[in-house]
N, C-alpha and C positions, 0 to 999 in steps of 0.2 A: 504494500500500500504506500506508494508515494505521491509527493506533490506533483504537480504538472511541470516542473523546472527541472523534475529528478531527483531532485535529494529527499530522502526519507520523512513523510510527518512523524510528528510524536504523537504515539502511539500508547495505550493502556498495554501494563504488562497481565499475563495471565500466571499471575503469582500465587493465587490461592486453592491450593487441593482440598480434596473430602475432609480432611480433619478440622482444618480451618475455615472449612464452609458450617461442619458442625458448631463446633464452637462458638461462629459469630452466630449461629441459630440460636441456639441456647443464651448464649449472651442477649442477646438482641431484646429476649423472654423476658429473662431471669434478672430484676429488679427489686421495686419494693412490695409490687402485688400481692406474693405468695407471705409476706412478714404482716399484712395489713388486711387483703380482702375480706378473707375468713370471717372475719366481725359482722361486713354487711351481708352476707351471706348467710349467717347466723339469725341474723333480724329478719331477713326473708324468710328462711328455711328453717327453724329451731328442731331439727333434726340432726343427729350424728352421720349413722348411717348417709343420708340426703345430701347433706353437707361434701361427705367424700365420695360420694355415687356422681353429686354433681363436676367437682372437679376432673375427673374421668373422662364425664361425656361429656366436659369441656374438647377433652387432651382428642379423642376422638374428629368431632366437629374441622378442631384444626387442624387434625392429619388430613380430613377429607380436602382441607381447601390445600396444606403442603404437597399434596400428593397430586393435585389437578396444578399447582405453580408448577411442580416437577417437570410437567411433558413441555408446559407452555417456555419454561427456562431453559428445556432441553433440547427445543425447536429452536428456540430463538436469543441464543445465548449473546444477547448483546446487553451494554451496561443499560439504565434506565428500569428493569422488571415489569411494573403496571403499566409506567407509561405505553412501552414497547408493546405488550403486548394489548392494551386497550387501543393503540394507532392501529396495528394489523389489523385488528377484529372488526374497528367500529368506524376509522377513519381518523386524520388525523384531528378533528376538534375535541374531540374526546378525551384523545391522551392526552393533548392539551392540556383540558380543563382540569384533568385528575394532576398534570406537575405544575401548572396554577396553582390550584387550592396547597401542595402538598411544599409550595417553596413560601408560600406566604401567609399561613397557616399550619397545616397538618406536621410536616417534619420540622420546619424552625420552633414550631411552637411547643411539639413534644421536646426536643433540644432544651429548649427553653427551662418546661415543667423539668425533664430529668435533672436539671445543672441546679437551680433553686432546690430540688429535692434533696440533689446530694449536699448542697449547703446548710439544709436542715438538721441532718444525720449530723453534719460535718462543726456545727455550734453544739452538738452536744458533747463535745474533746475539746472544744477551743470555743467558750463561748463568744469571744470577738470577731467569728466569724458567722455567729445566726442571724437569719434574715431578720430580725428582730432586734439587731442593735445597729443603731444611726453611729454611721461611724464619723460624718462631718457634714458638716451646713454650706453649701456654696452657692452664691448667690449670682445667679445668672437675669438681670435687668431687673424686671418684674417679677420671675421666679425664683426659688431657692429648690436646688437640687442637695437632696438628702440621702444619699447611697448607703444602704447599710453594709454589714459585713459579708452579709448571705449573698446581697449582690454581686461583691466583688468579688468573691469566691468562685461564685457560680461562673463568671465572665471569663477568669483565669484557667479554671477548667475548660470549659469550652477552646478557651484560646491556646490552651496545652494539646489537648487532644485533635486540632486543627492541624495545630503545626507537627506533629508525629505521623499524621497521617499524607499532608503536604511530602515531609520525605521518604515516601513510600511505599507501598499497600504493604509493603513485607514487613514492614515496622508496626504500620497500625494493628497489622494482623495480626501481628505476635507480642502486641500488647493487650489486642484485646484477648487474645487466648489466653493468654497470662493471668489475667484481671478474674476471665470466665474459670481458668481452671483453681484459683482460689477460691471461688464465690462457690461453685459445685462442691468444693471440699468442705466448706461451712453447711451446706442443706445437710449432706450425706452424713456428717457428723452429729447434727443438730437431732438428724431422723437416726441412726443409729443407738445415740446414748437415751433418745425418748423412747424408743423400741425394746433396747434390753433391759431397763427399771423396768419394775413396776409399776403397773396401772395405777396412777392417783386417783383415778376418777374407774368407775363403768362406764364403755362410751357407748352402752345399747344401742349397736349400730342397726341391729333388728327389732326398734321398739315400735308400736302402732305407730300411724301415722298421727299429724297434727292434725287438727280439727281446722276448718276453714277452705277457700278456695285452694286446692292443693296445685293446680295446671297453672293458676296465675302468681303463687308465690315461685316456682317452680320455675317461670318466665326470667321475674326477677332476681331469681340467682343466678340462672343462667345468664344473663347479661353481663354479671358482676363478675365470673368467672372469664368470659370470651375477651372482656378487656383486658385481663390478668394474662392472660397466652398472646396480646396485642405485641406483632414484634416481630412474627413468626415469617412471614414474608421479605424480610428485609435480605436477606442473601439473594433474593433475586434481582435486587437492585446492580448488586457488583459482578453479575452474570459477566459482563467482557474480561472479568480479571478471574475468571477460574481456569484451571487448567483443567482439561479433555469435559468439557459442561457436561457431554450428552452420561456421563459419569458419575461426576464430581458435584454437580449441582439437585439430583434429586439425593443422592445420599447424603447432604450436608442438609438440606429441607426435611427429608423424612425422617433421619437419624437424631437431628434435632429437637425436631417434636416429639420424638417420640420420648428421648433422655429427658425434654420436660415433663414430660406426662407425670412417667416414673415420679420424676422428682416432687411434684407437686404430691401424687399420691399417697408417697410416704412420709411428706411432712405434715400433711391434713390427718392421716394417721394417727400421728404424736399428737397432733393439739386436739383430737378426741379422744384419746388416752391419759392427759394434762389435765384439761381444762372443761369445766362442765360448756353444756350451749347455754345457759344466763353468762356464765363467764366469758364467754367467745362476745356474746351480744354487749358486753359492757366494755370490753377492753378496745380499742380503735385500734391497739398494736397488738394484734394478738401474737407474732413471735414472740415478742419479747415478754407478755405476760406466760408465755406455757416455756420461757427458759427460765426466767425468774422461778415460778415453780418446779423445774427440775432442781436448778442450782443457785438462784436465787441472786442477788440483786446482781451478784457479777457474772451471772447466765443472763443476764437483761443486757447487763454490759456490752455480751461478747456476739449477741444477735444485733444491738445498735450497731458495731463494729460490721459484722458480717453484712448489713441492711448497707452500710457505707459502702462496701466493697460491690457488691451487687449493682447499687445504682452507678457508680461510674463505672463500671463493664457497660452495664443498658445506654448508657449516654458515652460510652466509645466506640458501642457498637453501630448508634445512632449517627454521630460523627461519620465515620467511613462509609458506612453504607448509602446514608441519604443524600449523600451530594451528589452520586451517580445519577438522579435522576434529572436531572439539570442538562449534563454533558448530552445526550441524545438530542433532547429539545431544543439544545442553541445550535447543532449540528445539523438539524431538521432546518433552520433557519425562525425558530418559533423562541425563540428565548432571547434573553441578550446575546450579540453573536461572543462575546469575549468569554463566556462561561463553555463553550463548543472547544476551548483551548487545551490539549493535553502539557503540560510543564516539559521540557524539551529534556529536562537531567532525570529526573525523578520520576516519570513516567503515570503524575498520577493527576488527576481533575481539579489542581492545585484552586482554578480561579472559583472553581463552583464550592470548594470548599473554602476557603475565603469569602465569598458573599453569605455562604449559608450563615459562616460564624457571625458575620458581620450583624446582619440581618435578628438572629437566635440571638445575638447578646443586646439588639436593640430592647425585642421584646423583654428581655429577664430585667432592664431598667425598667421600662412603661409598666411592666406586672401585669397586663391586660393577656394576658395568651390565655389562660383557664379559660377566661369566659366568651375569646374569639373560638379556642378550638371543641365549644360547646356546641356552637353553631353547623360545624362542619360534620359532626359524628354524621348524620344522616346519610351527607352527599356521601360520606367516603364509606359507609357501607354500601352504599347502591354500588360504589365502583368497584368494592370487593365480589359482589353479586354477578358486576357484569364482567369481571374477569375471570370468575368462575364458569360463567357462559362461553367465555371465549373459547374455552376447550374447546366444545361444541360446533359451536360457530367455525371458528378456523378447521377441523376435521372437513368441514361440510366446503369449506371455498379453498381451502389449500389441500386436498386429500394427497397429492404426489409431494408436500413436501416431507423432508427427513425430521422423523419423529423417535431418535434413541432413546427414550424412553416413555409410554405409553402410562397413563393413567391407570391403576388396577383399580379394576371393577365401574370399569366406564361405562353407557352412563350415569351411573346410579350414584357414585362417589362425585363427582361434581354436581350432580343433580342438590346430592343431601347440603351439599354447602351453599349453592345459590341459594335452596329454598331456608335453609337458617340466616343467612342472611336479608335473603328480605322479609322473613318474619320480627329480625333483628330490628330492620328500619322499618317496620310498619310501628313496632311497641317504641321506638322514637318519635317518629310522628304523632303517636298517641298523647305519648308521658309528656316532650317538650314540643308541641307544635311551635309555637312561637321560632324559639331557637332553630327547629329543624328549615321552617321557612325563612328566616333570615341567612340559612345559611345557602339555602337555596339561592338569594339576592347573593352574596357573596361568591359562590361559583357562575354566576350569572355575569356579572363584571369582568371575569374574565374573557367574555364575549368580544366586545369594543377591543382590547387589548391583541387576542386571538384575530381578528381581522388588520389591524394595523400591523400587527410583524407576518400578515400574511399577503397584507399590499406590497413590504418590504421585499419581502422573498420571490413576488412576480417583476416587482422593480430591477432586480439584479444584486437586493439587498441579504443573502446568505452568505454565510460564511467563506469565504474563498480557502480554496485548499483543501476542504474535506468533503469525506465521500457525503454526498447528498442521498436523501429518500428513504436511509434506511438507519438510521440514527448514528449515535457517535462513533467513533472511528473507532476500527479494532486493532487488536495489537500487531504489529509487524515481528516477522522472528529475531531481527535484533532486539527490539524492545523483550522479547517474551525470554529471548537468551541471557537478558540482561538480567533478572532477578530469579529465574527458575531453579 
């Protein structure tokens, strides 16, 4: 792949194998969900048994939708993941609109929530740095700008994890592997030493049911759970930087999910073995209430600690992964064209990871991301819906292209995850109309924007230099010999 003068573009390397596609799986997961959900889930469901039946047919659900990414990553193993494969399927305003919502909302603003989260954890060892202490007053004309410590924590993280992955996916990856293979060693631990004590509690995982609508409490824990496995897609964003995809990329999706399952299983295990369901419903951190009760205040301790370690894996694996979806779209000629640029030394999507951080540390100043990426849940289940379609759809308009690995149990297993998914955003629609329809105006604005970089791109305004129509540019074998 070179320019039109001859000399080689810069090209993504394809640096990341099966273990390192796992890893950033699991990483991408494995957060503060599984240390806190449990609580609202308990509110919903005041059942033991239910409780860890649900997390299951969470780990399930999202095999169903890893395993329909699997064929779609393994057709079409270029950087970007949704976008990529919602242009194929639907055209290009589509994928458009899902890396609209996901550069100026959806991924900066999870970025965002994850780096304030870790700065949370991160004021409970150093309290000058919780988001709760005003660390200086500065006085900007008519405002005064108040940054607390959680801010600036949060921004430095982000800005650490920018530039690690700036020099090169084989660094970020083997940080975040790093980060991920701590954080797995704290569950397995945590589930281990709950498992071989004794039971504190009976956790009558087979007692009658609870009295009341049992399908619509049932609804809402399921909910509570699917954003706790939220994450689980993100290796197919850096699909151009895997090596042998048709491979490497459903086993890093499948093997992923599946190690979360597991892991989730056996730690919902412990904390109905720990902790009663009143106690589950009162505690907001239930890790750390069912470590405390194993070993008490400094078992509390050592899951804040581990809750620490967790979320900066989830917010480096957010880092590296989501700026891949930029580089296709500017390459498309649909983005800014500068972010289409691969770093010419480093070999990685330097400028799109620089605007994300840029962008993600705006919001973590303004604090408004919770309640923009409120708005959006809707749309961005519909696009999960429709890229679980796309299996389908593309079978049916692309049948002659190369498909190394095939969906098992097609179509029933993309079938089961479109229809949880839009039963997902119909109980959105219900619970927050409001917010679902404003968020609906907010992917809508991407419209105007979507025709003007597409008058550009009829004008003669794309990108010169790379390959056009079929998103960002792949690796060349020097680039892929360079880090292999």
């Amino acid at each position: 792949m070179t320019r039109e003068s001859g000399s080689e573009a810069p090209a993504l390397v394809r640096g990341l194998g099966a273990r390192d596609g796992t890893l950033l799986t699991i990483g991408s997961v494995l957060g503060s969900a599984i240390f806190l959900t449990t609580s609202d889930i308990a509110r919903a469901v005041p059942h033991a048994g239910l409780i860890v039946l649900l997390w299951v047919a969470g780990g399930f659900v999202t095999m169903a939708g890893a395993l329909s990414y699997a064929e779609l990553g393994a057709m079409l193993p270029e950087a970007g993941g949704q976008y990529t494969y919602l242009r194929e399927a639907y055209g290009p305003l589509v994928g458009f609109l899902f890396g609209w919502a996901c550069f100026f909302v959806v991924n900066s603003g999870g970025i965002a929530a994850l780096a304030v989260a870790f700065a949370e954890y991160l004021g409970v060892f150093v309290p000058v740095l919780s988001p709760r202490h005003v660390l200086a007053r500065v006085p900007l004309g008519a405002f005064t700008w108040q940054p607390t410590g959680g801010q600036l924590a949060a921004a430095a993280a982000i800005a650490l994890l920018t530039w690690v992955n700036v020099l090169g996916v084989r660094r970020g990856a083997s940080l975040q592997s790093a980060v991920t293979v701590l954080k797995v060693a704290s569950v397995v631990g945590l589930s281990a030493v709950g498992l071989a004590l004794p039971a504190r509690v009976e956790p009558h995982l087979l007692a009658p049911l609870p009295p009341g609508s049992l399908a619509a409490a049932l609804g809402v824990g399921m909910i509570a759970v699917y954003w706790g496995y939220d994450g689980w897609y993100q290796l197919a964003y850096s699909a151009g930087e895997v090596r042998d995809p048709g491979r490497n990329l459903p086993l890093g999706l499948i093997g992923g999910t599946a190690a979360v399952t597991l892991l989730y299983a056996l730690l919902n295990l412990v904390y109905v073995r720990v902790l009663t369901v009143d106690e589950m419903r009162a505690s907001g951190r239930v890790g750390e209430a069912a470590a405390t009760a194993l070993a008490g205040p400094a078992g509390g301790r050592l899951v804040s600690a581990a809750v620490l370690v967790s979320i900066f894996g989830a917010l480096s694996a957010a880092v590296l992964a989501c700026a891949r979806v930029y580089l296709p779209m500017a390459a498309d000629g649909l983005f800014f064209r500068a972010l289409a640029r691969v770093h010419p030394r480093y070999a990685t999507p330097a400028a799109s990871l620089v605007a994300q951080a840029g962008w993600a540390t705006l919001l973590v100043f303004q604090g408004s991301y919770e309640q923009i990426f409120t708005y959006v849940v809707f749309g961005m289940v519909l696009f999960h819906a429709a890229t679980g379609a796309a299996v389908v759809v593309l079978r049916r308009t692309r049948p002659g292209a190369s498909r190394p690995y095939r969906t098992w149990g097609y179509p029933f297993v993309p079938g089961l995850f479109v229809l949880f998914s839009l039963a997902l955003a119909a109980n959105t629609l219900l619970e927050k109309p409001k917010e679902s329809l404003a968020g609906l105006v907010l992917l809508a604005l991407g419209l105007p924007a979507y025709t003007l970089w597409r008058r550009r791109l009829r004008g003669g305004g794309a990108t010169p230099g790379l390959p056009g129509g079929s998103g960002a540019p792949g690796p060349s074998p020097a680039a892929e010999a360079k880090e292999s």
